[in-house]
Every structure is written in C-alpha cells, then in structure tokens.
Backbone as numpy.savetxt, mean C-alpha at the origin, in Angstrom:
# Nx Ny Nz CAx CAy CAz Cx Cy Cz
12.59 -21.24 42.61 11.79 -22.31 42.08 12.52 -23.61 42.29
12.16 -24.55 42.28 12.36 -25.96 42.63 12.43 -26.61 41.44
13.83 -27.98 41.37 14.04 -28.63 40.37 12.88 -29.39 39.90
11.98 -29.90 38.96 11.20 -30.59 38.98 10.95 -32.31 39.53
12.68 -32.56 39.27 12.96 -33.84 39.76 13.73 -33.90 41.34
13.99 -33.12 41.63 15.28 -33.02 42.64 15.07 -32.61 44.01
13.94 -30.98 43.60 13.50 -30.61 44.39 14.12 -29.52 45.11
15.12 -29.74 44.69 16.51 -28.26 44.80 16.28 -27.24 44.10
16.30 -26.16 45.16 16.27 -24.94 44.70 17.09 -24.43 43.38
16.48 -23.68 42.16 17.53 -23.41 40.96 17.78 -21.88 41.47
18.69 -20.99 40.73 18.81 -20.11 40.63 17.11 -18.99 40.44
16.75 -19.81 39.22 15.80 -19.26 38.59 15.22 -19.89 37.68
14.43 -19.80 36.87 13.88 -20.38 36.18 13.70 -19.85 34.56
14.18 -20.49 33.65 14.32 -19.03 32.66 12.62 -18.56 32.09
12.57 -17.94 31.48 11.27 -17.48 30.70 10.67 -18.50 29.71
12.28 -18.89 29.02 12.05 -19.63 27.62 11.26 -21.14 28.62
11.41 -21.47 29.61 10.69 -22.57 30.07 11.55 -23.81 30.50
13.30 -23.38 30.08 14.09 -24.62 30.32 14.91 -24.04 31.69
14.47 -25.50 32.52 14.97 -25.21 34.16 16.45 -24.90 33.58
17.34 -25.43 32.86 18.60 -25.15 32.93 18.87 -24.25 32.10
18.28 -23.52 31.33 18.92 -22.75 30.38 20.22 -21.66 31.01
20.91 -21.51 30.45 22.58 -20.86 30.71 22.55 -19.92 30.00
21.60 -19.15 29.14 21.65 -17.85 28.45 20.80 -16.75 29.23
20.94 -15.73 29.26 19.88 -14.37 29.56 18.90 -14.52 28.95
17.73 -14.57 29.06 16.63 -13.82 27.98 16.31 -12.93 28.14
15.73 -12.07 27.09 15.42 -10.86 26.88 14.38 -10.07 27.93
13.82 -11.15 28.83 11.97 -9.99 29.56 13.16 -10.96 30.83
12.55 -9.61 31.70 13.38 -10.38 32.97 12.13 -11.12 33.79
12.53 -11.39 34.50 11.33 -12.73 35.34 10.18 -12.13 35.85
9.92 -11.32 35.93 8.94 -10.07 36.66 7.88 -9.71 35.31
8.09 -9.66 34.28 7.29 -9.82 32.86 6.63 -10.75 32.59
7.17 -12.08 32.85 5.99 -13.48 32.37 5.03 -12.81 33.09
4.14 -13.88 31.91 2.81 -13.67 32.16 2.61 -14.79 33.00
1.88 -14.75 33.73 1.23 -15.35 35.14 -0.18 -15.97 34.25
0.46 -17.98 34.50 -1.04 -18.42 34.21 -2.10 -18.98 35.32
-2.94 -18.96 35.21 -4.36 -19.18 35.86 -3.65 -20.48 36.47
-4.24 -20.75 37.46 -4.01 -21.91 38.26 -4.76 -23.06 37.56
-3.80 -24.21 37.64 -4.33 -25.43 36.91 -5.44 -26.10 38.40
-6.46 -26.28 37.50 -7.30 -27.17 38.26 -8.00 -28.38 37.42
-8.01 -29.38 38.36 -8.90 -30.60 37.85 -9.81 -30.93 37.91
-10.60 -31.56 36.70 -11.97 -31.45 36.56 -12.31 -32.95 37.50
-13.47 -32.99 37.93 -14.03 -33.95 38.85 -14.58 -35.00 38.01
-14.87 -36.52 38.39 -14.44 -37.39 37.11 -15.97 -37.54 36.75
-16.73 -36.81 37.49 -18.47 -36.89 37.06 -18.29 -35.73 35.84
-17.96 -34.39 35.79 -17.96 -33.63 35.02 -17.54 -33.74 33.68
-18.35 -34.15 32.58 -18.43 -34.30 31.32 -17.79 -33.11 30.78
-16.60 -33.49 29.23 -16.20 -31.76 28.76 -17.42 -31.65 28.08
-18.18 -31.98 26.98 -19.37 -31.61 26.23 -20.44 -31.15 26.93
-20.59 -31.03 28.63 -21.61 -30.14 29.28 -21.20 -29.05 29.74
-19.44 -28.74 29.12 -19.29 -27.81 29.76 -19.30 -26.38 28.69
-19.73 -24.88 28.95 -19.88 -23.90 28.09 -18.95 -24.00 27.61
-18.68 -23.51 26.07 -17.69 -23.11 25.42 -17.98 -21.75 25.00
-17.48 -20.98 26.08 -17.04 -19.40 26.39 -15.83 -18.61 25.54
-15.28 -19.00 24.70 -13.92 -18.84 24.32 -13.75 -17.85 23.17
-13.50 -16.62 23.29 -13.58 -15.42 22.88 -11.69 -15.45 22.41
-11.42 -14.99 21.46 -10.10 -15.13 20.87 -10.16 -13.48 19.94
-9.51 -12.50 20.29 -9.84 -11.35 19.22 -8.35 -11.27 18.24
-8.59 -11.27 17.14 -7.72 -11.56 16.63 -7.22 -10.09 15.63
-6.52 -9.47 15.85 -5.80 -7.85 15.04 -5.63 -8.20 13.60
-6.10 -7.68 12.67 -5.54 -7.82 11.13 -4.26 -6.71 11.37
-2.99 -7.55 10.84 -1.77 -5.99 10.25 -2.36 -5.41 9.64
-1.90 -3.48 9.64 -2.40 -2.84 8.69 -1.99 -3.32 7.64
-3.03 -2.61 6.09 -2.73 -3.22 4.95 -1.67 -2.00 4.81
-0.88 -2.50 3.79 0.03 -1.23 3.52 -0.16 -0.37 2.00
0.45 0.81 2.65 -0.32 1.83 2.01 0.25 1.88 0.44
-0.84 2.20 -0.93 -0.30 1.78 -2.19 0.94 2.35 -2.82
1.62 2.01 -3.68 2.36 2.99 -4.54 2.37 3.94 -5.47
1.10 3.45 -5.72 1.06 3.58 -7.28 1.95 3.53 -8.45
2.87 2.79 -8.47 3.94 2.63 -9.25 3.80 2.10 -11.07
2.67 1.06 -11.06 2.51 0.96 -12.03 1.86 1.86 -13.02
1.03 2.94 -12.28 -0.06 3.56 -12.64 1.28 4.74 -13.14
2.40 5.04 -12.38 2.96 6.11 -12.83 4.02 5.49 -13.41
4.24 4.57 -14.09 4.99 3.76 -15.57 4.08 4.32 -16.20
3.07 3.91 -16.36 2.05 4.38 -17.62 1.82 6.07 -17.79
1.82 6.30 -16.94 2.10 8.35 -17.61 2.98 8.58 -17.71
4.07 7.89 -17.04 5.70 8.89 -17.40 5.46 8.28 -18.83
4.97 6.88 -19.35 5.80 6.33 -20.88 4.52 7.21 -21.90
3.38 7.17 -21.48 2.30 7.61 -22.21 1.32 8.92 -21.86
1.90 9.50 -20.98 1.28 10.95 -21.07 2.24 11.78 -20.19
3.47 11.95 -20.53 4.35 12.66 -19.54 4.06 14.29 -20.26
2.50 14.69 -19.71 3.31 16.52 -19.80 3.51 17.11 -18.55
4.98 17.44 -18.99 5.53 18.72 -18.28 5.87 17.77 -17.02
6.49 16.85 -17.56 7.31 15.94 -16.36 6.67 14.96 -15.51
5.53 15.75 -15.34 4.31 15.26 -14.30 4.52 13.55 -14.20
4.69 12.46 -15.03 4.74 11.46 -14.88 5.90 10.71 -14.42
6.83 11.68 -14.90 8.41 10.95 -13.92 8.35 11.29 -13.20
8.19 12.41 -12.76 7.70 13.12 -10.95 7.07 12.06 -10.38
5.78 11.75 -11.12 4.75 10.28 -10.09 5.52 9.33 -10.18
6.22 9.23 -10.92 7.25 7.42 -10.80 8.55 7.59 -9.85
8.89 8.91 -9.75 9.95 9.15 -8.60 9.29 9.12 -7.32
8.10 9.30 -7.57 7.19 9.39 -6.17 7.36 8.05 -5.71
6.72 7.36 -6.60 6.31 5.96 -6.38 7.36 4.95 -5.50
8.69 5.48 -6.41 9.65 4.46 -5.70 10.72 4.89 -4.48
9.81 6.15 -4.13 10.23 6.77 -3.05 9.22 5.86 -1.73
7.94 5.96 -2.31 6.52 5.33 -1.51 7.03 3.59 -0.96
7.76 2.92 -2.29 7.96 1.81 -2.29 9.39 1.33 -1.19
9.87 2.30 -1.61 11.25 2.17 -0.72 10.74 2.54 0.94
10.06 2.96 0.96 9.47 3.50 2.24 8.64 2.49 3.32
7.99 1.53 2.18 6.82 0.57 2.68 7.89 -0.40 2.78
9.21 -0.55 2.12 9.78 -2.09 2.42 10.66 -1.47 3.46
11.11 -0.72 3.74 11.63 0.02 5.40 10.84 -0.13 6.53
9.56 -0.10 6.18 8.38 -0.07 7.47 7.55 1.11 7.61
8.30 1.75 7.43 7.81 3.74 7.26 6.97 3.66 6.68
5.45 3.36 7.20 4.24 3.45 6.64 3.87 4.85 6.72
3.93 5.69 7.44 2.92 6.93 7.16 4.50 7.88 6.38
5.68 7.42 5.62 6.49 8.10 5.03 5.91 7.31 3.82
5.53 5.93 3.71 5.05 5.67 2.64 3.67 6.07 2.03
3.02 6.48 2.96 1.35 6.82 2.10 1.90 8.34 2.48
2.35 9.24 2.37 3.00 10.62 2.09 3.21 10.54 0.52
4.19 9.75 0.50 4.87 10.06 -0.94 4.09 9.20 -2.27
3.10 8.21 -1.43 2.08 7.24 -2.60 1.07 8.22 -2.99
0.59 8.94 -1.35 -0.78 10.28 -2.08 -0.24 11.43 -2.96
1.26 11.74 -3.24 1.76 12.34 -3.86 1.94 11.78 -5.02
1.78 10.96 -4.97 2.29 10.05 -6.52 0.79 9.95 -7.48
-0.11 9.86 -6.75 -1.13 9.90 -6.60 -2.10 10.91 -7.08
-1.72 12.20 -6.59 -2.41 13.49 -7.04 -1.57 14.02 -8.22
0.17 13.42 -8.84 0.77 13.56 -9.79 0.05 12.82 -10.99
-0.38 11.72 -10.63 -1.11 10.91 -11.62 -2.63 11.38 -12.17
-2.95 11.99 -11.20 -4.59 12.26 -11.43 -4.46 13.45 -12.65
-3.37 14.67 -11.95 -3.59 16.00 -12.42 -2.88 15.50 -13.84
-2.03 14.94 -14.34 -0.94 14.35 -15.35 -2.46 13.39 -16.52
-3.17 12.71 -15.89 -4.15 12.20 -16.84 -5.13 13.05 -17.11
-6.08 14.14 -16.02 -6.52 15.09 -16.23 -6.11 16.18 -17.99
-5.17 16.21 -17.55 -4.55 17.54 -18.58 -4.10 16.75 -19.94
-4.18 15.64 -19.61 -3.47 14.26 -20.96 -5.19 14.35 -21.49
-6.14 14.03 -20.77 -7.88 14.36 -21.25 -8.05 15.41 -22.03
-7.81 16.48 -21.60 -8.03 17.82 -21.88 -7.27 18.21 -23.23
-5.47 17.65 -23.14 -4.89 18.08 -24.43 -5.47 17.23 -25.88
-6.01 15.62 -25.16 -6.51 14.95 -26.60 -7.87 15.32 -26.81
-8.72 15.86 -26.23 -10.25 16.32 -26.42 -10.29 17.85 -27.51
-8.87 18.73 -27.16 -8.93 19.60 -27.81 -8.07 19.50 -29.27
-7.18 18.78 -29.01 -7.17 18.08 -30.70 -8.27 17.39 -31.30
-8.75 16.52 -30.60 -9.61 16.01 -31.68 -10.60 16.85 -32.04
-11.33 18.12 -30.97 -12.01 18.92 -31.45 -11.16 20.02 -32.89
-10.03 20.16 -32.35 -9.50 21.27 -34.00 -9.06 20.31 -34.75
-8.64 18.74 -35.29 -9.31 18.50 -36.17 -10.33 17.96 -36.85
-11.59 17.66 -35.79 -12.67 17.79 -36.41 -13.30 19.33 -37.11
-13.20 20.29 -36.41 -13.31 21.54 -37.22 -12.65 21.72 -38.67
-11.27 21.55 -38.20 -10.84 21.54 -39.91 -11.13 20.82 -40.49
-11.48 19.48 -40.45 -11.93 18.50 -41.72 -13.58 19.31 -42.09
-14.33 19.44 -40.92 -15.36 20.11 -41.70 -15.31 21.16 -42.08
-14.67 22.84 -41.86 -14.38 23.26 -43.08 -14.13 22.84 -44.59
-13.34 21.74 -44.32 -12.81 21.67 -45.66 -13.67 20.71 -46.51
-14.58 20.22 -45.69 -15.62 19.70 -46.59 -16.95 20.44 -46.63
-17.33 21.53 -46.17 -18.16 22.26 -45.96 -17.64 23.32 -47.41
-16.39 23.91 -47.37 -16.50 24.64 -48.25 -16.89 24.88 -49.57
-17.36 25.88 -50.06 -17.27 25.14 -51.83 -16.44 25.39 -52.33
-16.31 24.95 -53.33 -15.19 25.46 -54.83 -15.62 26.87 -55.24
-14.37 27.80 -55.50 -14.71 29.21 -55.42 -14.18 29.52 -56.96
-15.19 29.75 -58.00 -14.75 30.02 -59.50 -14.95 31.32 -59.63
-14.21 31.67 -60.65 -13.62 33.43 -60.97 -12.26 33.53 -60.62
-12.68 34.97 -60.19 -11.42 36.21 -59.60 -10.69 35.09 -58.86
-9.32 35.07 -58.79 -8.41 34.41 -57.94 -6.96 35.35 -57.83
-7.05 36.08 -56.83 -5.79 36.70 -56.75 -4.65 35.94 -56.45
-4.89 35.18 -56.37 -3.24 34.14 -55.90 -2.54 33.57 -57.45
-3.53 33.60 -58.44 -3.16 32.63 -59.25 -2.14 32.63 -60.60
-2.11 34.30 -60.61 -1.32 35.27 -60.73 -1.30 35.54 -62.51
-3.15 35.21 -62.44 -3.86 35.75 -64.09 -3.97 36.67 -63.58
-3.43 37.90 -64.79 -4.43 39.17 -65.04 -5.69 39.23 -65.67
C-alpha cells in the first residue's frame, strides 16, 4: 500500500487504520473486511430522491438464565423441610456463580434445580399447613360439639 502523502510504498498497512502503527494486531491483513468501492454521486442527483434501502439486523444477548436465589432465602428461612430449602439456596449460588463466569447452560442446570427444590419444598410446606389447620379445626369442634357428660365417672375416683 502507498503512503497517503508520499506515495512510498509501506510495509503494510495495519488493520487498526494507522499507516504507521509499530504494533501487531490481532486479525492478520487477509481478515479485514473489504469495503465497497467509494463512488461519487453526480451533482444533479439529489440525496432525498434517493431510496432509503437500509436494513440493519440487530442480535439481542441472550437474557441470562434465573437464579432463583431470593425465592430460595425464603424457604431455607421459612419453610425448610427436610433441608429442601438450603439445598435450593446452595443451588442458587451455585446458578449465580455460574452466570457471573459466563457458563450459561452450567447456570440454568443448577437455577432449574434450584427451582424444582423450591417448588417441591413449598408444595409439601402447603400440604404440612393444610393438614394442621385441618386437625385443629377438628379438635376445636369436638370440643365444642361435645356435651357435658353427668353421672358415672370412672376417673373421678367416687365410689
């Protein structure tokens, strides 16, 4: 390539765009991308008659995958049976440690695990308070259902 001012041949030309640069860069010269040839518009040709064709597709990053971390604070502190909730909070900051590494599919591994710890852990937290409150609603109504039982009392320890 040719100096811009000089006209003398350079070595090369770097990537980064500076005729003199004195460092390596990283893509060797065979990688640039190759632009379209500059051409000039003719001085009759208006830009506002000309199409605006210009298609740009633009990638969203994936979103990254959840922890559930807060969700398994709240069962380990308020419904930990049978461990199930420190299990989901060990999950969690296994998931978390994973997503700030990059290890996205090591992180939604150990978040859907944290995940199905939390579900089955509130599940059975449902189930154990539904069946208390059902035995003591039973016993309070026995005990207001019953009557007062006068006479014979073997406990009371009249002959």
């Amino acid at each position: 390539m040719a100096s811009p001012k000089s006209g003398t041949s350079w070595h090369q030309a770097c990537i980064c765009g500076r005729w003199r640069c004195r460092r390596r860069c990283p893509r060797a010269p065979g990688m640039q991308q190759q632009l379209p040839p500059y051409e000039v518009l003719p001085a009759e040709v208006n830009m506002e008659d000309l199409p605006r064709s210009t298609t740009v597709l633009m990638e969203e990053p994936p979103r990254p995958p959840r922890d559930h971390l807060v969700w398994s604070l709240f069962t380990t502190l308020y419904g930990n049976f049978c461990c199930l909730g420190l299990l989901a909070f060990v999950f969690s900051v296994k998931s978390r440690d994973r997503k700030v590494l990059g290890d996205y599919s090591g992180a939604l591994s150990y978040g859907s695990t944290a995940k199905c710890l939390n579900i089955t852990a509130l599940v059975i937290n449902i189930i154990i308070v539904i069946i208390v409150v059902t035995v003591v609603a039973v016993m309070v109504a026995k005990s207001i259902n019953t009557p007062p039982q006068y006479g014979y009392n073997p406990f009371s320890g009249h002959t």
